[in-house]
GUFI-394997 format. One line per 2 residues: number of its first residue (from 1); for each residue x, y, z of C-alpha. Coordinates in Angstrom, 1 decimal. Example, Ala and Ser with C-alpha at 12.3 -4.5 7.8 and 13.67 -1.06 7.14 Angstrom:
BEGIN
1> 12.3:-4.5:7.8; 13.7:-1.1:7.1
END
This chain:
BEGIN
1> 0.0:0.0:0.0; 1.3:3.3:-1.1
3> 1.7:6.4:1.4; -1.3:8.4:-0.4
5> -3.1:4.5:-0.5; -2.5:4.6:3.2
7> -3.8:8.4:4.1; -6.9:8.0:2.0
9> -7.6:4.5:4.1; -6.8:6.6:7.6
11> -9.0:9.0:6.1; -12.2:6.9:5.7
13> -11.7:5.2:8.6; -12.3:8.4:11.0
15> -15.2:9.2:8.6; -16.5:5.5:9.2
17> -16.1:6.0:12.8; -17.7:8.9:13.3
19> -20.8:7.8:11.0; -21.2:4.8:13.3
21> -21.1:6.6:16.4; -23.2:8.8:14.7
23> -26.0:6.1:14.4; -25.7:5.2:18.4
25> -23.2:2.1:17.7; -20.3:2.2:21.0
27> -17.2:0.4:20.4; -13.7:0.3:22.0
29> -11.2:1.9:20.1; -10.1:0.1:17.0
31> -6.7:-0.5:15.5; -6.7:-1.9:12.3
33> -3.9:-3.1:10.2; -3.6:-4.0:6.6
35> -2.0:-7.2:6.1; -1.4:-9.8:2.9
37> -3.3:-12.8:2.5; -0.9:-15.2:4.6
39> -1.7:-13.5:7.4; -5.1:-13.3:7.2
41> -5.4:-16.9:6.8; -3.1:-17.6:9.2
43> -4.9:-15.6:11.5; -8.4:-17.7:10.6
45> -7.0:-21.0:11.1; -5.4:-20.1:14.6
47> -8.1:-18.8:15.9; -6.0:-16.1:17.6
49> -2.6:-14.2:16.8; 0.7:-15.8:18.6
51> -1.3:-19.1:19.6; 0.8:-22.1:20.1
53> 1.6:-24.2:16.4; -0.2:-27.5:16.2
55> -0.7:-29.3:12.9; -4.5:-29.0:13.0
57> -4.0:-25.4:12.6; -1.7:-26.3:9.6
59> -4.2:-28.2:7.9; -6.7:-25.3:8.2
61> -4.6:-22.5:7.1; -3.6:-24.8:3.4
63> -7.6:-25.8:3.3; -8.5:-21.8:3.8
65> -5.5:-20.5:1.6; -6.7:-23.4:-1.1
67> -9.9:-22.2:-1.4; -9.1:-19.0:-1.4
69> -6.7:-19.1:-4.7; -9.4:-21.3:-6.3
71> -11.6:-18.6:-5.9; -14.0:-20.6:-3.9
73> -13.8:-18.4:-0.8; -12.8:-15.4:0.6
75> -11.7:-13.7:4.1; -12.0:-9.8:3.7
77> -11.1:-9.2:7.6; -10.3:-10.7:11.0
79> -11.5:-9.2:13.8; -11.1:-9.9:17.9
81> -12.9:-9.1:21.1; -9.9:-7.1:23.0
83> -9.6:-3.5:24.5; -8.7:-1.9:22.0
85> -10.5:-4.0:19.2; -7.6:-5.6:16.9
87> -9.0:-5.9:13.0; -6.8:-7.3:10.2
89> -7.7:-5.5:7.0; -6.2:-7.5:3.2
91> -4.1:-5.6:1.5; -5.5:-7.0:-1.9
93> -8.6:-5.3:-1.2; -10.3:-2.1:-3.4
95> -10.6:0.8:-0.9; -14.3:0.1:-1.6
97> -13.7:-2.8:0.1; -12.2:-1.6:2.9
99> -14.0:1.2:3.8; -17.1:-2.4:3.7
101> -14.8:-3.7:6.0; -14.3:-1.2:8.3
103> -17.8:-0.6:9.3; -18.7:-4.5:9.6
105> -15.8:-4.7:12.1; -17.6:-1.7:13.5
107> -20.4:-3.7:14.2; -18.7:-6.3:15.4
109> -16.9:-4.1:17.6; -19.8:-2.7:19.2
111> -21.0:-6.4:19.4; -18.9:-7.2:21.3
113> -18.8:-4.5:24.1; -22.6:-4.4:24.7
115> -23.7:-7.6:24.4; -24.4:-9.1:27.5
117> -22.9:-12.6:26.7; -19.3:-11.1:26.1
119> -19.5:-8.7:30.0; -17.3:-11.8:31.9
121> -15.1:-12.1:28.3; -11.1:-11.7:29.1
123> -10.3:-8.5:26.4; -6.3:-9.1:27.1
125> -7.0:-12.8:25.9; -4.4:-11.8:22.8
127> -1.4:-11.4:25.3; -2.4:-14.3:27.6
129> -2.8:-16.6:24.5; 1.4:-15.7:23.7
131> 2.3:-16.3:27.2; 0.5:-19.7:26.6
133> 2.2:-20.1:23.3; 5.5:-19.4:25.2
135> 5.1:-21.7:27.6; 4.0:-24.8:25.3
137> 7.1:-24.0:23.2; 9.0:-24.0:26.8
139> 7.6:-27.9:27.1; 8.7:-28.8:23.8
141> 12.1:-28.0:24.4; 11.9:-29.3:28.3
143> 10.1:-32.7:27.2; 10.3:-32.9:23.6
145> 8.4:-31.7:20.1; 6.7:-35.3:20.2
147> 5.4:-35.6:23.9; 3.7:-32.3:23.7
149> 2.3:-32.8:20.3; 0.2:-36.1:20.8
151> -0.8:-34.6:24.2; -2.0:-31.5:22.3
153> -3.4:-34.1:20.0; -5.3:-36.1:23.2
155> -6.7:-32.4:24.6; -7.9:-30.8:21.4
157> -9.5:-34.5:20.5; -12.2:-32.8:23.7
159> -12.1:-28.9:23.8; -15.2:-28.3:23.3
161> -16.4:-30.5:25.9; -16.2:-28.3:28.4
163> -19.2:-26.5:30.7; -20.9:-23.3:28.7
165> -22.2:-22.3:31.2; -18.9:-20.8:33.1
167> -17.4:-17.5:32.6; -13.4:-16.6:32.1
169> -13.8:-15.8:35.9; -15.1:-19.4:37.2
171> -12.5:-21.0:38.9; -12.8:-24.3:40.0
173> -11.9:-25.9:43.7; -8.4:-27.6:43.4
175> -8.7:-31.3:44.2; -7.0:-30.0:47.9
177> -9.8:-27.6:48.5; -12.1:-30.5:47.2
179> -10.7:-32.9:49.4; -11.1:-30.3:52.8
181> -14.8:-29.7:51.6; -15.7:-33.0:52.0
183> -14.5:-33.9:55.2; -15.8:-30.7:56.7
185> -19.2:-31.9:58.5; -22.0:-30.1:57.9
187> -24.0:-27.9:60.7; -27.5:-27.8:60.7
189> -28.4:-24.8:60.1; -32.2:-24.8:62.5
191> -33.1:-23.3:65.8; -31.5:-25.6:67.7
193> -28.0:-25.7:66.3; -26.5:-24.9:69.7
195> -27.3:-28.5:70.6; -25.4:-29.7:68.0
197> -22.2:-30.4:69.9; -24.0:-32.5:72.2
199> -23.3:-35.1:69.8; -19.8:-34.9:70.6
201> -18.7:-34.0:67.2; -15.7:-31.8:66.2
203> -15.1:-29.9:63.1; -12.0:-32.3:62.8
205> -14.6:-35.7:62.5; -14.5:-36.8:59.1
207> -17.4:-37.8:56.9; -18.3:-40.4:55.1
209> -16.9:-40.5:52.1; -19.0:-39.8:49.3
211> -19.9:-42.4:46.7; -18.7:-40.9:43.4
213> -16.3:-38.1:42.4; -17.5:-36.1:41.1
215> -20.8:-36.4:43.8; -22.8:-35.2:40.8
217> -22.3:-35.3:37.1; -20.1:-33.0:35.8
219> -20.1:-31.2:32.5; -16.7:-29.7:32.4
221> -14.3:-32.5:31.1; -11.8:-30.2:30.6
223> -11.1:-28.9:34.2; -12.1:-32.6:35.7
225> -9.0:-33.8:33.9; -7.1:-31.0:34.6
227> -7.7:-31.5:38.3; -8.0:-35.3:38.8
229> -6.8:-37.0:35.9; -4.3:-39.5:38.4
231> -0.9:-39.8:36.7; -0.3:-36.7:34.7
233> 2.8:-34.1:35.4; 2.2:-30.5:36.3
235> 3.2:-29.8:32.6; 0.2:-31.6:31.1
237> -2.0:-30.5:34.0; -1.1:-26.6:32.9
239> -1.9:-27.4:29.1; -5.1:-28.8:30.1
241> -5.9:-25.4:31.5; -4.5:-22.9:28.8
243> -7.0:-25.3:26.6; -9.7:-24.6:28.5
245> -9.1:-21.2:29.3; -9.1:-20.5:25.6
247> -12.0:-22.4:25.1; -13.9:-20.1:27.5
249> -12.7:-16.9:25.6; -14.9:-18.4:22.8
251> -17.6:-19.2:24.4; -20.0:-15.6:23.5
253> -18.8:-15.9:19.8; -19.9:-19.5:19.8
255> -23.5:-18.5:21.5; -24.3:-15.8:19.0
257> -22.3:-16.1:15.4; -26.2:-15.4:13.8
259> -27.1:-12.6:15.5; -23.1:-11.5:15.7
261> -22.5:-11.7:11.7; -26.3:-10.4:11.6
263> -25.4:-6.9:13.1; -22.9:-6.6:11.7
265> -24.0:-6.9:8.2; -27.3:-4.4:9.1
267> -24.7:-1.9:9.9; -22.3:-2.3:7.4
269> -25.7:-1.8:5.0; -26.5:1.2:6.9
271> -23.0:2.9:7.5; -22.3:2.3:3.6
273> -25.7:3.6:2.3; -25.2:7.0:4.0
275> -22.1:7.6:2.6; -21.2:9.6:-0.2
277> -20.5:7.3:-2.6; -19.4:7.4:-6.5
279> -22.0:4.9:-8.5; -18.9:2.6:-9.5
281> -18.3:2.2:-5.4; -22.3:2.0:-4.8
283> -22.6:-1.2:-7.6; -19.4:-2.5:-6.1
285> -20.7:-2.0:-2.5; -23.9:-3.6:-3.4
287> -22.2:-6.9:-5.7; -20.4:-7.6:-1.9
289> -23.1:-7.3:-0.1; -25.4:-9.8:-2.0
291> -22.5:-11.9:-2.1; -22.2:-12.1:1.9
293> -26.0:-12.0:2.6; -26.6:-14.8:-0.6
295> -28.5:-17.5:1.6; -26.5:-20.5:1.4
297> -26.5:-24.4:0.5; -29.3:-26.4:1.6
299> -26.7:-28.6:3.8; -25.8:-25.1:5.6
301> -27.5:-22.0:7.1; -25.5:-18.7:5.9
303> -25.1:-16.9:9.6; -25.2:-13.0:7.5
305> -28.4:-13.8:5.6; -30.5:-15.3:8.3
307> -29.2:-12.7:11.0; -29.2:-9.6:9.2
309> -33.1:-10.6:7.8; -34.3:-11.2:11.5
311> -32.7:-7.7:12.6; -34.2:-6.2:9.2
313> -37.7:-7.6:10.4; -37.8:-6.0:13.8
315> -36.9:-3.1:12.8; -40.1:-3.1:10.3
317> -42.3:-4.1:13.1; -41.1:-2.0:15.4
319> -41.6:0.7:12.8; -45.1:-0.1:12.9
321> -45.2:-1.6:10.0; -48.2:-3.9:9.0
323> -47.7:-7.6:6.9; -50.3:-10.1:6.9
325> -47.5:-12.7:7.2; -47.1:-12.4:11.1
327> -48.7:-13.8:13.6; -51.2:-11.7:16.4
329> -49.4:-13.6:18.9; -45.7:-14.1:19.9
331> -44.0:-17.4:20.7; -45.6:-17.1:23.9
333> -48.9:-17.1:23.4; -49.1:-13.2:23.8
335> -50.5:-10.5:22.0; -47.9:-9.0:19.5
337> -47.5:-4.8:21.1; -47.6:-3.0:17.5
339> -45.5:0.3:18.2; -44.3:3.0:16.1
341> -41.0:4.1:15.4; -39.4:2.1:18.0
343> -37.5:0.2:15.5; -33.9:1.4:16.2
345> -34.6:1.2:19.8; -35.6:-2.3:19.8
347> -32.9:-3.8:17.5; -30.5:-2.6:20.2
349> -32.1:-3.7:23.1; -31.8:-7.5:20.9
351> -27.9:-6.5:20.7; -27.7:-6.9:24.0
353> -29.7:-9.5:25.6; -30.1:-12.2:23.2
355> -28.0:-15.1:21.8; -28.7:-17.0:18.8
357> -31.0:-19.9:20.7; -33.1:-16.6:22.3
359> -33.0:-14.5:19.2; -34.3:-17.3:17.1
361> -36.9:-18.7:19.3; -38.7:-14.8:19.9
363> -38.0:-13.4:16.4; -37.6:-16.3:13.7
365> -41.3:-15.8:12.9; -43.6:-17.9:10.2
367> -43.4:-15.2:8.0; -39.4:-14.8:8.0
369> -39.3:-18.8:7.6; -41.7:-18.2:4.5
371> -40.1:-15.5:2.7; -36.4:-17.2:4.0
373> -37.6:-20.1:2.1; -36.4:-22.6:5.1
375> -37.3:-26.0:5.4; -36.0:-29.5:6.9
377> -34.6:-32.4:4.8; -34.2:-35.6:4.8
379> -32.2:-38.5:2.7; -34.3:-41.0:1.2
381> -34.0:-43.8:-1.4; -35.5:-42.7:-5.0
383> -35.1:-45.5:-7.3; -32.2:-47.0:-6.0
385> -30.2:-43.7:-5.5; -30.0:-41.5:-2.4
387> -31.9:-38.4:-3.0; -32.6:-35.4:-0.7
389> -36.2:-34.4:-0.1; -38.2:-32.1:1.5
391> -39.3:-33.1:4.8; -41.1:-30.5:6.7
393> -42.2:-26.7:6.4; -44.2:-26.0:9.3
395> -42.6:-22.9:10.4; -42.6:-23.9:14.3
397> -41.2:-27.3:13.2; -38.4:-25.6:11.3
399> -37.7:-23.5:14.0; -37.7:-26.0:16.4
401> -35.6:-28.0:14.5; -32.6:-25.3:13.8
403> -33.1:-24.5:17.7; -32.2:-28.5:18.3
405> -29.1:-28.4:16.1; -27.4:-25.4:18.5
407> -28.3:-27.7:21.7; -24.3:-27.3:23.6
409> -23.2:-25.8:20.1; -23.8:-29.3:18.2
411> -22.0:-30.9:20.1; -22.8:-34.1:22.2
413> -23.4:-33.2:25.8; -20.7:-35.6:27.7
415> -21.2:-35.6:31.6; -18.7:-36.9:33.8
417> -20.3:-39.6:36.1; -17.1:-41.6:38.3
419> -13.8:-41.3:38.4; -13.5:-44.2:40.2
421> -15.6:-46.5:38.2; -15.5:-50.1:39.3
423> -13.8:-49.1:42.4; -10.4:-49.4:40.0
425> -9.9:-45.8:39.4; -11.4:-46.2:35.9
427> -13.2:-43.0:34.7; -17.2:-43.7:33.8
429> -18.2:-41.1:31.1; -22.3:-40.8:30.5
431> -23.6:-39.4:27.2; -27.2:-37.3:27.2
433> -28.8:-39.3:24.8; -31.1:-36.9:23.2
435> -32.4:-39.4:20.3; -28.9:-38.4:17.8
437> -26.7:-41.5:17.9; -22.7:-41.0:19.0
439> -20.6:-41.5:15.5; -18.8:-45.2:17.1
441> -15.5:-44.4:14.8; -14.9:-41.3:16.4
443> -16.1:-42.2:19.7; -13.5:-45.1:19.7
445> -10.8:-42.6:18.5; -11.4:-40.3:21.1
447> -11.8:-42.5:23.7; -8.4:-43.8:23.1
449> -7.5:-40.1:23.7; -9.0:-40.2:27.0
451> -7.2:-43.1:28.1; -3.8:-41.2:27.0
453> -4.8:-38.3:29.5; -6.4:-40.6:32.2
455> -3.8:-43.5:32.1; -6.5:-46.3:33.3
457> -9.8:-47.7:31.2; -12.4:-45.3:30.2
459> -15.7:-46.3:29.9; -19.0:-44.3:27.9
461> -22.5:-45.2:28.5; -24.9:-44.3:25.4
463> -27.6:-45.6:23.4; -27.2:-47.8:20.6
465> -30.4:-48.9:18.5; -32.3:-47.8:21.6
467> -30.8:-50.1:23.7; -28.5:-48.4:26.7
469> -24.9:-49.7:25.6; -21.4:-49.4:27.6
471> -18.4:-48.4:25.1; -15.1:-48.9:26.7
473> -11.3:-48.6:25.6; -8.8:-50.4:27.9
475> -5.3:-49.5:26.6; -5.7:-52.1:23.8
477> -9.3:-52.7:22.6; -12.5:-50.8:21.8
479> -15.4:-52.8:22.7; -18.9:-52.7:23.7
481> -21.3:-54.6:26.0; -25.5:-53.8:26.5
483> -26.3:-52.3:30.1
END
């Protein structure tokens, strides 16, 4: 990029700025950088700068940077949720282009500092993900490339099983404290607790020991096998937890990519329009915008179209705007409040309160799923040869349906049930059969990652055919036996 390339970018971007601030959007401060494509890419498989190298993020950077020269995709930006916002710009990009970019990271900027699922998010994740990155490279050299490669390999074979529901600030009780809390007896807590030493009791009298750890099922695999995993060094145990803590940190971006890409798109629309544009940049600006809002395969759901159509919607309604398409009553049962010009105000009150399941199940109505042209499917057999079809249309099933698919992200909700399983320090895992069938090949191979971490047999319950069936990997064999 040429000095005078660079000045007109600096430029637009404080006219940007102060257009969206303009419109009510507040955002950190942003710095943006222009980078070439490597980077970009680079940046999209890691999932954050200066992460630590493993060869899964390898294999996504040559997949991204593949289909990218093909010209079967395209990254225009990067952006993350830190104080001050970091956005990567491509330095192949029309200034069109960037000046598109810059208010869609804009949107995503003030996304991500009102929203209320991003309040708990750490914003200096950038600079504790390179101290992790520091430290794993530290291991390598301490233990060797190898070791701490399959381990990585064992950990990020579960990262997303991990509990949702914590925040960056959750931490859990060391297996000390744990140990304390148990034996600690328990007061009663009526009006006559100042008999209760008539027992002769002390605070040093142990309790029974409980039946299970943990003494209920636990959702957080990571931090279980952090914390009690039996044989593993303090080096594994700390990599265990840099997973997980990054894990966290994506937790809000996970919980709302719809209504995230959604936003952002309605303001990049809006910023853009109200520009003074020549008619070459307006077709330009237009061409990229159907391009990111074009709705998608049938075998996937475009996060831009359906979002930004939702937010589009409200804002009609809120407008006051009649359509024989909706319903009198919400989701709830409730008559629908008609009120005028409230549109704005309303789209940002969704901005911050809602994630995708929330945002779906109030404003996905049967109208949107009508004019959206959304629909389940199904595989069937058509004369010998597998052919999709059409399988339902009801707008509540539909909705339903696309609710069910974002159930713990997609992702099969694991619960920890005994670490002692057996009474031989075997670790029982229980799967929440919700009617969708484990995949057994990958089961097997991440169950063989399990035993790597936890050093003894690990055993899943599940349901197979409808029948409750016990998966388990002893060192040497996968096999199965009905419950």
């Amino acid at each position: 990029m040429t000095r005078s390339e660079r000045a007109e970018l600096e430029k637009w971007i404080d006219i940007i700025t102060e257009k969206a601030a303009s419109f009510g959007l507040d955002f950190y401060p942003t710095h943006f950088e222009v980078v070439p494509d490597h980077v970009i890419y680079e940046l999209g498989s890691y999932g954050l700068p200066a992460r630590f190298s493993h060869w899964t993020f390898g294999r996504d950077y040559h997949r991204q940077k593949t289909m990218y020269e093909y010209g079967m995709s395209r990254i225009y930006e990067i952006v993350f949720n830190t104080d001050p916002c970091q956005a990567f710009l491509l330095e192949t990009n029309s200034m069109l282009a960037h000046k598109f970019v810059i208010a869609h990271v804009l949107g995503h900027n003030d996304f991500f500092k009102n929203n209320i699922y991003f309040e708990h998010t750490d914003r200096n994740m950038i600079e504790k993900v390179r101290l992790h990155g520091n430290r794993i490279r530290k291991y390598e050299e301490e233990y060797g490339p190898l070791a701490v490669e399959q381990f990585l390999d064992a950990v990020l074979s579960i990262e997303e099983h991990f509990d949702a529901s914590l925040t960056a600030q959750f931490r859990r009780k060391s297996p000390e404290e744990y140990e304390a809390e148990r034996r600690k007896p328990q007061r009663p807590t009526t009006e006559f607790d100042d008999l209760w030493n008539l027992t002769g009791e002390t605070e040093e009298t142990p309790q029974a020991r409980p039946r299970r750890i943990p003494p209920e099922p636990e959702k957080d695999l990571l931090g279980f096998l952090r914390d009690h995993a039996p044989e593993l060094e303090k080096w594994q145990r700390d990599i265990l937890g840099m997973i997980r803590d990054e894990m966290l940190y994506f937790i809000p971006q996970m919980r709302t990519k719809i209504l995230n890409e959604g936003w952002a798109s309605f303001w990049h629309e809006r910023i853009l329009t109200d520009l003074d544009l020549t008619p070459e940049e307006h077709l330009e600006f237009r061409r990229m915008h159907a391009a990111v809002l074009s709705p998608g395969s049938r075998m996937s759901l475009n996060p831009y179209y359906v979002g930004y159509n939702i937010l589009r919607d409200i804002e009609r309604r809120w407008n006051g705007e009649e359509d024989e398409d909706y319903p009198e009553e919400d989701w709830q049962g409730q008559k629908i409040h008609r009120p005028q010009g409230e549109g704005l105000q309303k789209i940002f009150e969704v901005r911050r309160d809602e994630s995708d399941v929330s945002f779906l199940r109030k404003y996905l109505t049967q109208g949107l799923v009508k004019r959206l042209d959304m629909y389940t499917y199904k595989l069937e057999e058509v004369n010998g040869e597998p052919v999709w079809v059409v399988q339902e249309t009801d707008w509540r099933k539909v909705r339903d349906t696309l609710l069910d698919s974002m159930t713990n992200f997609g992702i099969p909700v694991i619960m920890v049930e005994d670490a002692d399983f057996r009474r031989r320090g075997e670790l029982l895992l229980v799967h929440s059969y919700d009617g969708k069938p484990l995949d057994r090949n990958d089961t097997a191979r991440t169950m063989k990652y399990l035993f790597a971490i936890w050093k003894r047999p690990v055993h899943l319950q599940t349901v197979v055919d409808d029948e409750p069936t016990l998966f388990t990997y002893d060192g040497e064999e996968f096999s199965t036996e009905p419950l």
